[in-house]
Phi, psi and omega in degrees: 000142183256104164323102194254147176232142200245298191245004183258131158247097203268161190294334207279142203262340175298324172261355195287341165272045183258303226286092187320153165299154168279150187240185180289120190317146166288143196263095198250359164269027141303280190324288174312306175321305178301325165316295192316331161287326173286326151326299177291143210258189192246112176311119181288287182279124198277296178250157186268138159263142185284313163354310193255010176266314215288159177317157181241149186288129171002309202250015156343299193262349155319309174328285199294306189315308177284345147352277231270276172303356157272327127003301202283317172308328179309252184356294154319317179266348148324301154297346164287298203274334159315289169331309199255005164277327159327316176255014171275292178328289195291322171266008165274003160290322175276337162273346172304313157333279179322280183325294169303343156283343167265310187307325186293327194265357149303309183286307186270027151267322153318313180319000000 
């Protein structure tokens, strides 16, 4: 096994031929250069949209929260005014009835 000396300077002229060159710094503005390119960022966005710039109204998040209950009320009062054309239908049916059950006993009163 062999003796390498990196950073020891020795005295001795036997070991001093052991004794590696010093060495050299590494040339490191590639390597920088190359981060630094790699760093910069890449425009994502082309156009800008003003939509999304603009301010949002005060009561924004009022909107969103009551959203969800209003859905359900949507809903519900839909099935409310369906209920009540239904029973408009059905009583108008029952005096269209009615009527045509008197005009028949009008008519064979005549007779």
């Amino acid at each position: 096994r062999e003796i390498k000396l990196r950073n020891y300077d020795p005295e001795d002229e036997e070991l001093k031929k052991r004794k590696l060159p010093p060495a050299k710094p590494a040339s490191v503005e590639d390597t920088v250069k190359e981060q630094l390119e790699a760093a910069k960022p890449e425009p994502i966005i082309d156009e800008v949209d003003l939509a999304n710039l603009a301010p949002r109204k005060p009561d924004w998040d009022l909107k969103r929260d009551v959203s969800k209950k209003l859905e359900k009320l949507e809903k519900r009062t839909q099935r409310a005014i369906a209920e009540l054309i239904r029973e408009r239908l059905k009583g108008q049916e029952e005096e269209l009835a009615s009527a045509m059950g008197s005009a028949k006993q009008e008519g064979s009163d005549s007779d």
